[in-house]
N, CA, C and O atoms as a MOPAC input file, in Angstrom:
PM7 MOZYME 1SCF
protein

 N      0.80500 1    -1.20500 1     0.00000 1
 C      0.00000 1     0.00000 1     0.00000 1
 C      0.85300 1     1.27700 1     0.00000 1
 O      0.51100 1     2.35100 1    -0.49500 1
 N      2.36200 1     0.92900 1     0.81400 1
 C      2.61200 1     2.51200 1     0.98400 1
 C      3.45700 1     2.59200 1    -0.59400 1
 O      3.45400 1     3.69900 1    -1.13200 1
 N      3.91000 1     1.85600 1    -1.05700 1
 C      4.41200 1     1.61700 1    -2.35600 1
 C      3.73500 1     2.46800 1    -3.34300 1
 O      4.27000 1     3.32700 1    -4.04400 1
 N      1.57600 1     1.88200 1    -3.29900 1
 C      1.47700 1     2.81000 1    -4.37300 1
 C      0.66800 1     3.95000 1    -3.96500 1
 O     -0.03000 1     4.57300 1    -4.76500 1
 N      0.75200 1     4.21400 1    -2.79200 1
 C      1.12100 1     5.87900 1    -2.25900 1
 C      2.18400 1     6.76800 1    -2.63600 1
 O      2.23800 1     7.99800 1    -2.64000 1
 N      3.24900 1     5.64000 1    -3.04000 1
 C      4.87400 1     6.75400 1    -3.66900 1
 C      4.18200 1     7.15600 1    -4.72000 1
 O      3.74900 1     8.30100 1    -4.84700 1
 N      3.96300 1     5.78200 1    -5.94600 1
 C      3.79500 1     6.27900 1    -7.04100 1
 C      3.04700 1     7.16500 1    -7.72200 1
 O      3.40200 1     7.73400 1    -8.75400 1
 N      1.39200 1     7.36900 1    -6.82800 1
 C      0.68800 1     8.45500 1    -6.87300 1
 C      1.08000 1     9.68300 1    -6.76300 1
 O      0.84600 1    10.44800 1    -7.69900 1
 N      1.77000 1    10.15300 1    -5.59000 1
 C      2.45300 1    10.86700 1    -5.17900 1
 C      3.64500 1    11.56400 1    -6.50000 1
 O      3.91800 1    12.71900 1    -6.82800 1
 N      3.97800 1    10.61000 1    -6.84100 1
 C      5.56100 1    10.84300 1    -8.11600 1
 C      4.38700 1    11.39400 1    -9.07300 1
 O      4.39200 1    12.52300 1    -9.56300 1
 N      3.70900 1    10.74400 1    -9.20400 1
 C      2.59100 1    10.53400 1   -10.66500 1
 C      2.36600 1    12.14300 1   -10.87900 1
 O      2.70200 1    12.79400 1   -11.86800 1
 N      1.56500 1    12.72300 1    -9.43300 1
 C      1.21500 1    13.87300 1    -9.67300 1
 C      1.81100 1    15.08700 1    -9.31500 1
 O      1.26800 1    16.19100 1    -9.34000 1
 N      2.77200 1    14.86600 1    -9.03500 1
 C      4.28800 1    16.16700 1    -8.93600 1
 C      4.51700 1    15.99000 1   -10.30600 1
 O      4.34700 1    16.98600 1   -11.01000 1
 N      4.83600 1    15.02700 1   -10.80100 1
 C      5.08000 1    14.68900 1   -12.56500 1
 C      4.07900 1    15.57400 1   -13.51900 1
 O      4.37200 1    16.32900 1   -14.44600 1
 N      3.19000 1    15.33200 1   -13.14300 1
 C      2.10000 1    15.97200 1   -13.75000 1
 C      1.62000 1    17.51600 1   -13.52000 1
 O      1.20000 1    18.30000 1   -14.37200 1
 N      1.76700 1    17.68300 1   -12.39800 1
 C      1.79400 1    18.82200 1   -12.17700 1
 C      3.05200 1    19.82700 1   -12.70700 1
 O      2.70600 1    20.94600 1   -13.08500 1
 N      4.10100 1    19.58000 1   -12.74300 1
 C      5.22200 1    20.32100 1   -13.17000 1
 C      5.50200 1    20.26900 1   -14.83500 1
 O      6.32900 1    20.94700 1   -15.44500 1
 N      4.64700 1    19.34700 1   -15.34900 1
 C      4.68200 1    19.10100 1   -16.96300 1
 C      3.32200 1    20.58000 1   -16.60500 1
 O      3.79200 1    21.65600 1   -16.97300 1
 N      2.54700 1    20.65500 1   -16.28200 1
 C      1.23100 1    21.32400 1   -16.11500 1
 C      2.27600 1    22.75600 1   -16.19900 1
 O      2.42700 1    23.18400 1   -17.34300 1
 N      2.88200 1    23.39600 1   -15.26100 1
 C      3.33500 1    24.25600 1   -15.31000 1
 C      4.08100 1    24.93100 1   -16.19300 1
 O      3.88400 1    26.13500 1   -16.35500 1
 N      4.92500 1    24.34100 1   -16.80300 1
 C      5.80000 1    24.13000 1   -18.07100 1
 C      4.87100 1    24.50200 1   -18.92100 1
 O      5.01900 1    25.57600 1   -19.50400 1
 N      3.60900 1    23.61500 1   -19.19600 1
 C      3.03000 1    24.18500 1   -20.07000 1
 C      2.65800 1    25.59000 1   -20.17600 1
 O      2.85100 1    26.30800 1   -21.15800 1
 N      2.04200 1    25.95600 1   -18.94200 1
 C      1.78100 1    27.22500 1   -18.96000 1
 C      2.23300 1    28.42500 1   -19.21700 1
 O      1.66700 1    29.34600 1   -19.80500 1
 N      3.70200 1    28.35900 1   -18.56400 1
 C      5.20800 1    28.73800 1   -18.65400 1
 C      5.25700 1    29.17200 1   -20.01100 1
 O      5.37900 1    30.35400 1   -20.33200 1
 N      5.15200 1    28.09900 1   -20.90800 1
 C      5.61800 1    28.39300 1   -22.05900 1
 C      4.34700 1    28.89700 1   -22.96200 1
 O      4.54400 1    29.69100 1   -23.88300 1
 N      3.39500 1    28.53900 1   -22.74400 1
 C      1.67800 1    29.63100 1   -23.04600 1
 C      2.70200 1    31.16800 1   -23.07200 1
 O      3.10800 1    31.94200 1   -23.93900 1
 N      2.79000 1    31.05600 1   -21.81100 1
 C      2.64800 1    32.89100 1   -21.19100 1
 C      4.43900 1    32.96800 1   -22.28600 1
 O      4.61700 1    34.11600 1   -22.69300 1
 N      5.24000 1    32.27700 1   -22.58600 1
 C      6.70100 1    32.76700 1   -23.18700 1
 C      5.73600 1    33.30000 1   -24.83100 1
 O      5.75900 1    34.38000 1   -25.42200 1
 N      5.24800 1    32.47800 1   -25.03300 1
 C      4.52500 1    32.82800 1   -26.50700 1
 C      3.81100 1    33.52600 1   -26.66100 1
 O      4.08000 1    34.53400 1   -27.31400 1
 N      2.74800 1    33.34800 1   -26.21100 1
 C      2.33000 1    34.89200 1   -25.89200 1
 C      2.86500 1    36.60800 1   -26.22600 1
 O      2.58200 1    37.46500 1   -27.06300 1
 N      3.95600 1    36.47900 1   -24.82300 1
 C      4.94100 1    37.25800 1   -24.75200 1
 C      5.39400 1    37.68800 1   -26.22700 1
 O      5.04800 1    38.74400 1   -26.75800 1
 N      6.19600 1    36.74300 1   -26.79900 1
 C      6.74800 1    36.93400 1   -27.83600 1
 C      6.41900 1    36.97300 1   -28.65900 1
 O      7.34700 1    37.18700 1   -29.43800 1
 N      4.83700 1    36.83500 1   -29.50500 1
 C      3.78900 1    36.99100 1   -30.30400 1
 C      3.68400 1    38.76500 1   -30.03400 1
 O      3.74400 1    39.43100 1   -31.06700 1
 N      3.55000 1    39.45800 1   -28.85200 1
 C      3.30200 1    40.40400 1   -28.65100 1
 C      4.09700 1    41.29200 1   -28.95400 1
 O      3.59000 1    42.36900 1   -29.27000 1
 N      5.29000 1    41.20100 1   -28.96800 1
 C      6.59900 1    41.74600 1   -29.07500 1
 C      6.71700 1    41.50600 1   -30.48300 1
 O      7.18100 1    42.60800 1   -30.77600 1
 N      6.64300 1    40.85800 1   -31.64600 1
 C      6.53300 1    40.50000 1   -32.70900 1
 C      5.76700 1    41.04200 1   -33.52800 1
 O      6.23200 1    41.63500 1   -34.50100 1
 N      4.77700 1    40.97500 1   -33.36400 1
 C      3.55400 1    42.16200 1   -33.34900 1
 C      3.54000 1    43.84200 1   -33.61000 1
 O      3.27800 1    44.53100 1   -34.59600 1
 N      3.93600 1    44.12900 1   -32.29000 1
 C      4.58800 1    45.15200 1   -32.40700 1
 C      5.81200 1    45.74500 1   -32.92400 1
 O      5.78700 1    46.97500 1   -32.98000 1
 N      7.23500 1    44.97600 1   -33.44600 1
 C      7.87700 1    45.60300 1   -34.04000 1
 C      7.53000 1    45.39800 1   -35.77600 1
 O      7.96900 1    46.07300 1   -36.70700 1
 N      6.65700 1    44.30600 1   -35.81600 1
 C      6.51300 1    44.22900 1   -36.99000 1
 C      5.73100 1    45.37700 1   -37.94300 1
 O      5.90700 1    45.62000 1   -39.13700 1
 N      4.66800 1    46.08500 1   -36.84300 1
 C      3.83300 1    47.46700 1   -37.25200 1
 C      4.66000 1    48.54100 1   -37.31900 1
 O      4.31500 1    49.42900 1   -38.09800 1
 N      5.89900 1    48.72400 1   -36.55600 1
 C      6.30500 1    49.40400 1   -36.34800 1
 C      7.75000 1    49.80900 1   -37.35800 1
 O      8.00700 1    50.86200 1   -37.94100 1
 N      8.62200 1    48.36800 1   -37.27600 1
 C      9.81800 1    48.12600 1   -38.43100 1
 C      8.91800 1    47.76500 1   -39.48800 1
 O      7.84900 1    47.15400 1   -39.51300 1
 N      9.62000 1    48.29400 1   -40.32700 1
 C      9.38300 1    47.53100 1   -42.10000 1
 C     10.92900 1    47.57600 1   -42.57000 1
 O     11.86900 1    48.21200 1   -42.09300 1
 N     10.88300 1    46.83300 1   -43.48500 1
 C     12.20800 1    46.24400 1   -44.37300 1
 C     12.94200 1    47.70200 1   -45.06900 1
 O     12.36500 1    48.72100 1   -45.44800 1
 N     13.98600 1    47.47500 1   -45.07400 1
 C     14.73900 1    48.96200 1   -45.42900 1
 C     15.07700 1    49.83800 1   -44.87100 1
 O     15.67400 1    50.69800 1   -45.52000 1
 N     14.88600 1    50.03500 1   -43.53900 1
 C     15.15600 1    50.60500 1   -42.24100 1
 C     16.79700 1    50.33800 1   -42.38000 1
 O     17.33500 1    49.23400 1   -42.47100 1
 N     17.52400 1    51.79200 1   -42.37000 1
 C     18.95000 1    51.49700 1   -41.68200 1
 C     19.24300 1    50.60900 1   -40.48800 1
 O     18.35500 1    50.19200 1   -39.74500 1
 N     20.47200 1    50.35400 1   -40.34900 1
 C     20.94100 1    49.65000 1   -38.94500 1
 C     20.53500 1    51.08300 1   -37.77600 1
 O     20.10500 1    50.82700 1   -36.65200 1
 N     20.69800 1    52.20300 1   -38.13200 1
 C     20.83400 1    53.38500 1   -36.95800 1
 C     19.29000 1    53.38400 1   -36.83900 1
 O     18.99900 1    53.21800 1   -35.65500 1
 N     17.94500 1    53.53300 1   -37.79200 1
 C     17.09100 1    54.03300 1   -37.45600 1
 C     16.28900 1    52.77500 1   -36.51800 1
 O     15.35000 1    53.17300 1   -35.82900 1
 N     16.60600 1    51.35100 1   -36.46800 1
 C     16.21200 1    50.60600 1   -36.03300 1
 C     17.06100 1    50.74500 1   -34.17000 1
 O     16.50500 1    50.51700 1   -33.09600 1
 N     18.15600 1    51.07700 1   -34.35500 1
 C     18.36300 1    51.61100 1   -33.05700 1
 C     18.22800 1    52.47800 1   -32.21600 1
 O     18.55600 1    52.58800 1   -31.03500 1
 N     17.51200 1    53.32900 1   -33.20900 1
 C     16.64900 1    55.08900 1   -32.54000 1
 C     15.50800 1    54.47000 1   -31.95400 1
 O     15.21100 1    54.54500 1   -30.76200 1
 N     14.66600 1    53.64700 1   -33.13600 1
 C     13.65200 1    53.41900 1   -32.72400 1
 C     13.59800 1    52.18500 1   -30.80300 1
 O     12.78800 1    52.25500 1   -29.87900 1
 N     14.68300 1    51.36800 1   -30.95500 1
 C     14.35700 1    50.43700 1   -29.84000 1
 C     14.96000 1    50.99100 1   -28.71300 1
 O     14.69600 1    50.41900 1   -27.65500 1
 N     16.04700 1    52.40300 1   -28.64200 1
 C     16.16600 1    53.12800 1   -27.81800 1
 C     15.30600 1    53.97000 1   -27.70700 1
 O     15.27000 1    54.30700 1   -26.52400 1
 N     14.40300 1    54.63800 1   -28.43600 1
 C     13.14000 1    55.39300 1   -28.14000 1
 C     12.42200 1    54.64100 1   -27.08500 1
 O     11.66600 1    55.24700 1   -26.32600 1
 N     12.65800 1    52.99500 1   -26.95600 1
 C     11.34200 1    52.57100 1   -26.24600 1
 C     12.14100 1    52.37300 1   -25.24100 1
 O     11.43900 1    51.67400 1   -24.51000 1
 N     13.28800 1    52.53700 1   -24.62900 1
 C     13.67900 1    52.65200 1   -22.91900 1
 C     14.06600 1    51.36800 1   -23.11200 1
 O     14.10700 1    50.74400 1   -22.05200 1
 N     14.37300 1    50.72500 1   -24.09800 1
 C     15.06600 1    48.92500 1   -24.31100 1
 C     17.00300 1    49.78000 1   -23.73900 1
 O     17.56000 1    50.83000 1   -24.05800 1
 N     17.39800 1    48.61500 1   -22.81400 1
 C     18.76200 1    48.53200 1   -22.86600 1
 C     19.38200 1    47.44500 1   -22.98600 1
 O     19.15800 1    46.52800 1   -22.19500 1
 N     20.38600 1    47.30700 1   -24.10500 1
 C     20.54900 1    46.73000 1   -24.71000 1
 C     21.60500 1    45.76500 1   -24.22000 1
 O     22.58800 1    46.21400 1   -24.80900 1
 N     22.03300 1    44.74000 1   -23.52900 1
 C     22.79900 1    43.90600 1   -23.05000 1
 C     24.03000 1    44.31800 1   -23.47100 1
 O     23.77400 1    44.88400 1   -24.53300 1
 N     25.41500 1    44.39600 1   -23.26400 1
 C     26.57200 1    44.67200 1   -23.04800 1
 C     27.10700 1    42.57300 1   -23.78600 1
 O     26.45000 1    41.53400 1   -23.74300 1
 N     27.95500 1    42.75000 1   -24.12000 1
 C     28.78600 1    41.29400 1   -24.61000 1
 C     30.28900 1    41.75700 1   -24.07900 1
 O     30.88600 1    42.80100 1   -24.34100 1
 N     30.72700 1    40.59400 1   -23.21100 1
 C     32.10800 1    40.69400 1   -23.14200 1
 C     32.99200 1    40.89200 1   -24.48100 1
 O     32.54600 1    40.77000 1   -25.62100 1
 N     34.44800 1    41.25000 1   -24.11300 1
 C     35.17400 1    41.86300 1   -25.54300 1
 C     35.33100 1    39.96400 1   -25.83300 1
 O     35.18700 1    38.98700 1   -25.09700 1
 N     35.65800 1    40.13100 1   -27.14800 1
 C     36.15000 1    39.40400 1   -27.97100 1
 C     35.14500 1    38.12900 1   -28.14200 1
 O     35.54500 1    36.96500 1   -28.18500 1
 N     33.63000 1    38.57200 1   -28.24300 1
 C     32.47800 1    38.13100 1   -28.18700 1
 C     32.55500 1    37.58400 1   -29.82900 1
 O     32.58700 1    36.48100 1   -30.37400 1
 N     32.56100 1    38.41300 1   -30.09200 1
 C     32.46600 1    38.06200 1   -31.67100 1
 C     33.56300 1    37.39700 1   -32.73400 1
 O     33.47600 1    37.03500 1   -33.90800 1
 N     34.79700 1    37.41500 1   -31.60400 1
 C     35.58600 1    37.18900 1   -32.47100 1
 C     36.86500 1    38.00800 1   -32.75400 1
 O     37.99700 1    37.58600 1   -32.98900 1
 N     36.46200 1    39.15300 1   -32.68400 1
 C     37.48500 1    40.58100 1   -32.72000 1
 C     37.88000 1    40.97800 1   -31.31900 1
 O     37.23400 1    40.74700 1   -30.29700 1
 N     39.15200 1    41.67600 1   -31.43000 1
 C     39.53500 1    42.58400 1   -30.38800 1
 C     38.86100 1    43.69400 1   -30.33000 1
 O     38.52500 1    44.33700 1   -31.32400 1
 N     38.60200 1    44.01600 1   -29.10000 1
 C     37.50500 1    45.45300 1   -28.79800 1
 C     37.67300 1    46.21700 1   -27.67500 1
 O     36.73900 1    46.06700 1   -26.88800 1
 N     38.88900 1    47.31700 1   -27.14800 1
 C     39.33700 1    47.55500 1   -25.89600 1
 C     38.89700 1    47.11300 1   -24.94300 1
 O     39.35000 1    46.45900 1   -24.00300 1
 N     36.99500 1    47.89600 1   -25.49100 1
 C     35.93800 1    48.20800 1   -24.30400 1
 C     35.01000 1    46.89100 1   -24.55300 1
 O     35.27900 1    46.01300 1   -25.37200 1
 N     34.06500 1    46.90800 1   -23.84300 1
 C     32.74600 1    46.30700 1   -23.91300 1
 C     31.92400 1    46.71100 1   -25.16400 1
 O     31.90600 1    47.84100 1   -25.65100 1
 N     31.26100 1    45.65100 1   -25.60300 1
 C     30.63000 1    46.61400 1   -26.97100 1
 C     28.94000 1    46.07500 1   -26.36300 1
 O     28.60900 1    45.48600 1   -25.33400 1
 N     28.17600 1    46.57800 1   -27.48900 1
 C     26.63400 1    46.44300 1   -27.19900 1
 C     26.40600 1    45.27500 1   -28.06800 1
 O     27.26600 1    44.76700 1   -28.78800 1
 N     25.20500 1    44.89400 1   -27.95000 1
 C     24.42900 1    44.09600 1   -29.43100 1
 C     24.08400 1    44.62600 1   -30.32000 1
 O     23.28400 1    43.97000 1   -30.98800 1
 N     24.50900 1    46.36600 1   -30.99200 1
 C     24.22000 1    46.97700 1   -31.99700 1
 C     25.64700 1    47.37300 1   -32.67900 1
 O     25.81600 1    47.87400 1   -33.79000 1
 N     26.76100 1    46.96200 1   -31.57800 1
 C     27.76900 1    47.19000 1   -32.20000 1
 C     27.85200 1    46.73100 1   -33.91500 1
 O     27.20000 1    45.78600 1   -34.35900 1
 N     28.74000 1    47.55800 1   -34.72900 1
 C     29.17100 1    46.88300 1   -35.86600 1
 C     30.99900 1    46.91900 1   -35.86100 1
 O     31.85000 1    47.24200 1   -36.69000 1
 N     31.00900 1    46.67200 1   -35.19100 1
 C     32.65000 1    46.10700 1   -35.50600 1
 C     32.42500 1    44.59000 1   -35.18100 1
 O     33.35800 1    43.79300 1   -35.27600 1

């Protein structure tokens, strides 16, 4: 009996955390449907590299930092994700 008390027990932590996950990833898509959405109304094709960075600094986005030699190159400093070197 206490045996398949474990397995119930396993069964529905199992289930429950697949449950969450799901949701998890509902609400990631979502998310990113929304965000998609919106730059897509907003960017269109032909946009310079600079005006696409006016625009996602217009919206208070900061932009992650990459250690030097991220890419490959030497770079004194820290560069951004808009860098072009």
């Amino acid at each position: 009996m206490p045996v398949t008390a474990a397995i119930i027990v396993v069964a529905l932590a199992a289930d429950l955390r697949s449950h969450r996950q799901a949701e998890a990833k509902k609400k990631r898509e979502a998310s990113y449907l929304s965000a998609l959405q919106s730059y897509s109304q907003n960017l269109k094709n032909g946009l310079t590299r600079k005006e696409v960075e006016n625009y996602i600094w217009s919206r208070a986005f900061q932009p992650r930092t990459l250690p030097v030699g991220c890419r490959g190159s030497y770079s004194p400093s820290r560069t951004t994700i808009f860098s072009t070197s």
